[in-house]
C-alpha positions as CSV (number, residue, x, y, z in Angstrom):
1,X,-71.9,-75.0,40.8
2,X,-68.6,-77.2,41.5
3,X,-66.7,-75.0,44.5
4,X,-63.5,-77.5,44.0
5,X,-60.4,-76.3,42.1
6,X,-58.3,-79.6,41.4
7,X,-55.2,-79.5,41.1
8,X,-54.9,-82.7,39.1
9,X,-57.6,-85.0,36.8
10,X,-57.0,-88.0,35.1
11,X,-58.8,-89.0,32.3
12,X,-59.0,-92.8,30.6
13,X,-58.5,-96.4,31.9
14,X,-59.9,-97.5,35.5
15,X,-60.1,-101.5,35.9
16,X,-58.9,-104.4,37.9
17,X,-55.9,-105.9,38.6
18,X,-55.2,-109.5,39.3
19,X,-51.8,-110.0,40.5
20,X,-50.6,-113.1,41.3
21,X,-49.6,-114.2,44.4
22,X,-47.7,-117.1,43.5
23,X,-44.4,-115.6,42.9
24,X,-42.2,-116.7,40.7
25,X,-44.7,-119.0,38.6
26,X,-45.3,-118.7,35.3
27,X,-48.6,-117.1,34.8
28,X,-50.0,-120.5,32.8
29,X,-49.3,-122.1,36.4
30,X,-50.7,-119.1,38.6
31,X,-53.9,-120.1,41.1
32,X,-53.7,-117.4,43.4
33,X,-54.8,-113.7,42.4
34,X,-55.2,-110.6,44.6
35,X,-57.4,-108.2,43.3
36,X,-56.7,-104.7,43.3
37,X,-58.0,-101.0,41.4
38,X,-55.7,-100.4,38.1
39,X,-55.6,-98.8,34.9
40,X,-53.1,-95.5,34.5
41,X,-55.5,-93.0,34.8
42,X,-56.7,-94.4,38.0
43,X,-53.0,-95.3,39.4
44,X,-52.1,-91.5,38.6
45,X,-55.5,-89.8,40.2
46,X,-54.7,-92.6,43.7
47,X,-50.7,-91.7,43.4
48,X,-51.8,-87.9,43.0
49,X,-54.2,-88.2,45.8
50,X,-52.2,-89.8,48.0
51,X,-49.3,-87.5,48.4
52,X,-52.2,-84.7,49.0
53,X,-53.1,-82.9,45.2
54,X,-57.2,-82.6,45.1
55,X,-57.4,-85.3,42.4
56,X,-60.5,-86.6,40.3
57,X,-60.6,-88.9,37.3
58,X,-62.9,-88.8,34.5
59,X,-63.7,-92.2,32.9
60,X,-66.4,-94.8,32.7
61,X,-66.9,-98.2,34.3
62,X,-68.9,-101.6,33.5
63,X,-72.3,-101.0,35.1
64,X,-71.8,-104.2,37.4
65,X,-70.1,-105.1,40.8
66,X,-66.7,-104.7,39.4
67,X,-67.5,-101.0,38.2
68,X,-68.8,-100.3,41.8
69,X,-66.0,-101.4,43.1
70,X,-63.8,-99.5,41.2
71,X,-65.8,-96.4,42.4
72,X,-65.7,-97.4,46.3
73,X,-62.0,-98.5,45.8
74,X,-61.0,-95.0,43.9
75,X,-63.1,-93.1,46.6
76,X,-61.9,-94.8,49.7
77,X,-58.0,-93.6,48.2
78,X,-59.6,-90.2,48.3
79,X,-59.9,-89.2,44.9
80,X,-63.2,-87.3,43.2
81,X,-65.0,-90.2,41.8
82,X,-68.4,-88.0,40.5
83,X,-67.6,-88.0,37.3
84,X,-67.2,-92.0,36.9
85,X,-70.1,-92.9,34.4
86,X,-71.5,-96.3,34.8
87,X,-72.0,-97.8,31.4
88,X,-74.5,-100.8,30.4
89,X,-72.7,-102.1,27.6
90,X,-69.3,-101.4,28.7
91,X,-67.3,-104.0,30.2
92,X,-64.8,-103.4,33.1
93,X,-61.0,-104.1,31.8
94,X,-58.9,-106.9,33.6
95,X,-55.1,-107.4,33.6
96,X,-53.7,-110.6,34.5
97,X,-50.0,-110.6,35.5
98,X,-47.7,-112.9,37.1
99,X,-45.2,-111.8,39.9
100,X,-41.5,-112.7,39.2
101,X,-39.6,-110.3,41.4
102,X,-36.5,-109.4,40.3
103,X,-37.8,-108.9,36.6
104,X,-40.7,-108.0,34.9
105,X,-43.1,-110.4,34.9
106,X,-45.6,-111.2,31.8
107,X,-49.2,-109.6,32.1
108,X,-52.0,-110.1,29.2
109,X,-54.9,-107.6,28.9
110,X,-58.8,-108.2,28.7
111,X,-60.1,-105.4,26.8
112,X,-63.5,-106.1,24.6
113,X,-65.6,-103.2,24.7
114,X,-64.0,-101.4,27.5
115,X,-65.9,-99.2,29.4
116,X,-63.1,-96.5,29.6
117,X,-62.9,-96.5,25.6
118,X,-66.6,-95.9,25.6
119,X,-66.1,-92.2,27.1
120,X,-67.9,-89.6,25.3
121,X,-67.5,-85.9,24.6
122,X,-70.8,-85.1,26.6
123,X,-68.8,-87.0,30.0
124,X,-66.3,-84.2,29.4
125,X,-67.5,-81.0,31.6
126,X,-66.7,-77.8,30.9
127,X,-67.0,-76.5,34.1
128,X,-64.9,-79.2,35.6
129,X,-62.1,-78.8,33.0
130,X,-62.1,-75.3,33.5
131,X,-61.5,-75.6,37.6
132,X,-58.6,-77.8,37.2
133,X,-54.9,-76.9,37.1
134,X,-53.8,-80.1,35.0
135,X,-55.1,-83.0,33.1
136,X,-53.5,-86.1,32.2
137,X,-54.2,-88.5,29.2
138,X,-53.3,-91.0,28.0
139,X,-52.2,-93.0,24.6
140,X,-54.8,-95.8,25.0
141,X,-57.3,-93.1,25.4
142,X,-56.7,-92.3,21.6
143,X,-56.8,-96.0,20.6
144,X,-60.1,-95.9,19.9
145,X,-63.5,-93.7,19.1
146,X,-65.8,-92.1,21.2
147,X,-63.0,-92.0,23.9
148,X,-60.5,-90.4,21.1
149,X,-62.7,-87.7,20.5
150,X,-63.0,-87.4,24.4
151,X,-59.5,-86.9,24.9
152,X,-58.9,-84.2,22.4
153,X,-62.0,-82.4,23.3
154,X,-60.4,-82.2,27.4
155,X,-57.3,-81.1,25.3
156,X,-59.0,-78.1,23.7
157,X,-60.8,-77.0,26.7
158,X,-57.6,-77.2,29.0
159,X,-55.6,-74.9,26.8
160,X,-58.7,-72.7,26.7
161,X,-58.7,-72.5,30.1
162,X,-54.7,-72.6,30.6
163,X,-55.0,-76.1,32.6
164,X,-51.7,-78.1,31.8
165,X,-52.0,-80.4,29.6
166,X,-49.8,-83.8,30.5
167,X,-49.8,-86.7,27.9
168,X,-48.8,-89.6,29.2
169,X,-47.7,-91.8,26.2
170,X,-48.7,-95.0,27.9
171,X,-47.9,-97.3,24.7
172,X,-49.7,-100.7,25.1
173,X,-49.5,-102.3,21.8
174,X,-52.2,-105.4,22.2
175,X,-54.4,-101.7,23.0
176,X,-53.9,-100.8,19.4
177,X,-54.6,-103.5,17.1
178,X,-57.4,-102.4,15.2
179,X,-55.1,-99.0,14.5
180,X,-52.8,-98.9,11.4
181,X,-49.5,-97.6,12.0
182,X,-49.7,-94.3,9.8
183,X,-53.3,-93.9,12.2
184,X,-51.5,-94.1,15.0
185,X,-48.9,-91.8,14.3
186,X,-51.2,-89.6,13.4
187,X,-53.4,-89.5,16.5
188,X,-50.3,-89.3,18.7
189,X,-49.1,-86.0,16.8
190,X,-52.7,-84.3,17.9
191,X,-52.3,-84.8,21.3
192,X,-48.5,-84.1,21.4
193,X,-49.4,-80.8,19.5
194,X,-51.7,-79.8,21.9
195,X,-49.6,-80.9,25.3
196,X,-47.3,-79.3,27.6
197,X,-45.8,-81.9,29.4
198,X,-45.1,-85.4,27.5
199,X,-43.7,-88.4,29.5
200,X,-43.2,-91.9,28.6
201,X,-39.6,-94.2,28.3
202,X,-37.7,-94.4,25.1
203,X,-40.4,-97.2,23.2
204,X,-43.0,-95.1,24.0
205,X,-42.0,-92.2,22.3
206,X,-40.2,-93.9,19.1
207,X,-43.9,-95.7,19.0
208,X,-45.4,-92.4,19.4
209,X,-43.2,-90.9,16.4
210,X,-42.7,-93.6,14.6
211,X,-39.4,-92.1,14.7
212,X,-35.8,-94.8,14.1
213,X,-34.7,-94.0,17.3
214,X,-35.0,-92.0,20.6
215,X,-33.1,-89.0,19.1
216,X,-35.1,-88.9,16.1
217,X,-38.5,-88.8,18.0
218,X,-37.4,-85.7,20.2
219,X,-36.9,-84.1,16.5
220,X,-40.2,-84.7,15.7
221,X,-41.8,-83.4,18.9
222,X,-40.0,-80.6,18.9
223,X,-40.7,-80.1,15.2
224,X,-44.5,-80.0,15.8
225,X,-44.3,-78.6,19.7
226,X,-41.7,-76.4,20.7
227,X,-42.8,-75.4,24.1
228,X,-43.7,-78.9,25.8
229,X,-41.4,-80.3,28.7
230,X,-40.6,-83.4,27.4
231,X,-40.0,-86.0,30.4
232,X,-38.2,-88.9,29.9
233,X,-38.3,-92.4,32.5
234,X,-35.3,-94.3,31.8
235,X,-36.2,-97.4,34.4
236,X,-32.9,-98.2,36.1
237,X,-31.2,-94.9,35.1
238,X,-33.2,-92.6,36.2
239,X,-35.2,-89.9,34.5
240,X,-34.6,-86.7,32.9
241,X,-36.2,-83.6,31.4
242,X,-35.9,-81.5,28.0
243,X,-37.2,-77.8,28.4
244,X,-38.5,-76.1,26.1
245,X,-35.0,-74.3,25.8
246,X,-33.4,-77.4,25.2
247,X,-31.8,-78.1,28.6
248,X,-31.3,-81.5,29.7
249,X,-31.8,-82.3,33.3
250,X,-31.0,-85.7,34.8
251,X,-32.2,-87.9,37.8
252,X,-30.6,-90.4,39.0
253,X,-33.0,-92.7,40.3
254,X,-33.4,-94.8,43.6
255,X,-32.0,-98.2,43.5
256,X,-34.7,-101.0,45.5
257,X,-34.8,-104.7,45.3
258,X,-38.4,-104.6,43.3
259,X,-41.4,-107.2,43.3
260,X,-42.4,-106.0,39.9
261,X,-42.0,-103.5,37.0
262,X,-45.8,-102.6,36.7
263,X,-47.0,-99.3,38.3
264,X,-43.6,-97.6,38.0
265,X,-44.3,-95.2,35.8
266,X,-47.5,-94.3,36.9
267,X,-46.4,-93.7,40.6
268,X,-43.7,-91.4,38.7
269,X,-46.2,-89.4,36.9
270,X,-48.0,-88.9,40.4
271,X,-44.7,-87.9,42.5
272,X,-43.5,-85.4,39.4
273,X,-46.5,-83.9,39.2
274,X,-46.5,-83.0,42.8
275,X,-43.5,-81.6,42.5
276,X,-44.5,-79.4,39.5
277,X,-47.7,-78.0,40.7
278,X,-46.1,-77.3,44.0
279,X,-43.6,-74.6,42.0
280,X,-40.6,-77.5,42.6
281,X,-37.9,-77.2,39.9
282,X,-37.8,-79.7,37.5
283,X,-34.6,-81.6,38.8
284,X,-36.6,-81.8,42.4
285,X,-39.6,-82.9,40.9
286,X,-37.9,-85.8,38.9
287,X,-36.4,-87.5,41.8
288,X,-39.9,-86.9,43.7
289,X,-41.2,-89.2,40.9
290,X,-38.1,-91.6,40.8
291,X,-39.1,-92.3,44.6
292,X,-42.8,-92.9,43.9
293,X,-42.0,-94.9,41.3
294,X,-39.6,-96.8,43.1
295,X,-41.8,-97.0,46.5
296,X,-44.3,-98.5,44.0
297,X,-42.2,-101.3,42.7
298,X,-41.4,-102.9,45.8
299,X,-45.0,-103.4,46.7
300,X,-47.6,-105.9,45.3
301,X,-50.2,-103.7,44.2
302,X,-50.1,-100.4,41.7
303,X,-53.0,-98.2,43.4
304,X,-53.4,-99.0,46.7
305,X,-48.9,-99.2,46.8
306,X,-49.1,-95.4,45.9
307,X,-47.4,-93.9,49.0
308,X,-48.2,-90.8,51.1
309,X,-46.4,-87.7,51.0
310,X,-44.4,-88.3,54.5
311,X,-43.7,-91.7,53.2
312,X,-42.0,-90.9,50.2
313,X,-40.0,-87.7,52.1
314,X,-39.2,-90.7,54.3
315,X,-37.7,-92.9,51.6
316,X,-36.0,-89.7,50.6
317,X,-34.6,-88.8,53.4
318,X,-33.3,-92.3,54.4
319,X,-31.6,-92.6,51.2
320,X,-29.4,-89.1,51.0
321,X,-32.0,-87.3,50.3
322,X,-32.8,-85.4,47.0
């Protein structure tokens, strides 16, 4: 019998960054290469951890050094790594990006037969599900079968057990290839069905909808979910939220001279849904996540840049505060 209630778990991609550390070089040119945990799920589950939520993640990993790694790595940043399955034909994901800071560099994805699309229904525990206030999923995690099925099966046992339900839209299109458009769509419209908080930035949800523009995509949501927040990242802008009312509440966000773009978003997810689970109002919680997310970007890594609750009230605090 699990005694832990969590107050956050992640479910989907775990793998390894390689970052490079010759700035400013095109990636074709790069030698150098620090090596780091990625992946959203495991960004969000570090980010979460980090600032002090009781965070696991749910995924599988290559059954190989890299996938121990990403279990000591995950582990060592204090999140719940138990329910990391080691998989024998699975293959550990790898992102290589180049590091132009200033502007967001070019990364390319190594994906055949990732272990984190290889998650099954049966890696999904009932009893964990049911001892967690939130789970988090993602839009690659619906890219492909078993891990689809996966996903929507957390889904259904979160609302049965009145966890939140957070879909992170995480739109990678290389992620997606083997996907029509119209399947696509239509394995978006599940998960938004069934969530009560959806985040992403303006291409991720007109990707997610298939909807002409921004406006048109909140139609559709709302159309087929009325009661989901809908959270918005709008990079150097901000952030804002649409309640289920239809209120709109704005951020605006923390301005930093950046290394990269990569982890933003993720470190945004992790500071918002601090401030959420801790009872926060929304407009709080958004500028939580604007400073994670901009705490993040100014450091070389995505995980291990995720910063700790006093560092980020630091940040705050030093720049006017909330």
């Amino acid at each position: 019998m699990l005694a832990e209630i969590y107050d956050i778990i992640t479910i989907g991609r775990a793998g390894i960054d390689l970052y490079s550390l010759d700035f400013y070089m095109p990636l074709e040119e790069v030698t150098r290469f620090a090596r780091y945990v990625g992946g959203s799920a495991a960004n969000v589950a570090v980010g979460a951890a980090r600032l002090g939520l009781r965070s696991a993640i749910i995924t599988r990993v290559s059954d190989d050094e890299l996938g121990e790694y990403i279990i000591r790595q995950v582990s060592r940043m204090g999140v719940d790594t138990r329910f990391i399955k080691k998989d024998p034909e699975g293959k550990t994901g790898i992102v290589f990006a180049e590091i132009i800071p200033g502007r967001d560099g070019r990364f390319i994805f190594y994906r055949e037969k990732a272990s984190d699309l290889l998650l099954r229904v049966e890696d999904i525990d009932p009893e964990v599900v049911a001892r967690t206030r939130s789970i988090v999923i993602t839009g690659t995690g619906l890219s492909s079968e078993p891990s689809r099925g996966a996903n929507y099966y957390a889904m259904e046992l979160a609302r049965k057990h009145g966890a939140w339900i957070v879909l992170n839209l995480d739109w990678r299109p290389t992620l997606w290839r083997n996907v029509t458009e119209s399947e696509r769509l239509r394995y978006y419209a599940r998960a938004i069905e069934m969530a009560d908080i959806v985040i992403g930035n303006r291409g991720e949800y007109v990707a997610a909808t298939g909807g002409e523009s921004v406006e048109k995509a909140m139609e559709y949501i709302r159309s087929i979910n009325r009661r989901a927040i809908i959270v918005m990242t709008q990079g150097g802008e901000g952030a804002m939220v649409i309640t289920d009312k239809g209120d709109i509440i704005r951020a605006s966000p923390y301005s930093v001279g950046y290394l990269k773009g990569l982890g933003a978003g993720d470190g945004f997810i992790a500071g918002f849904m601090y401030g959420y689970l801790k009872g926060w109002d929304l407009y709080r919680s958004l500028r939580l996540g604007n400073a994670v997310g901009a705490i993040v970007v100014t450091r070389h890594s995505c995980s291990e840049a995720m910063p700790t609750l006093d560092e980020v009230m630091s940040f705050i605090e030093t720049r006017g505060g909330f």
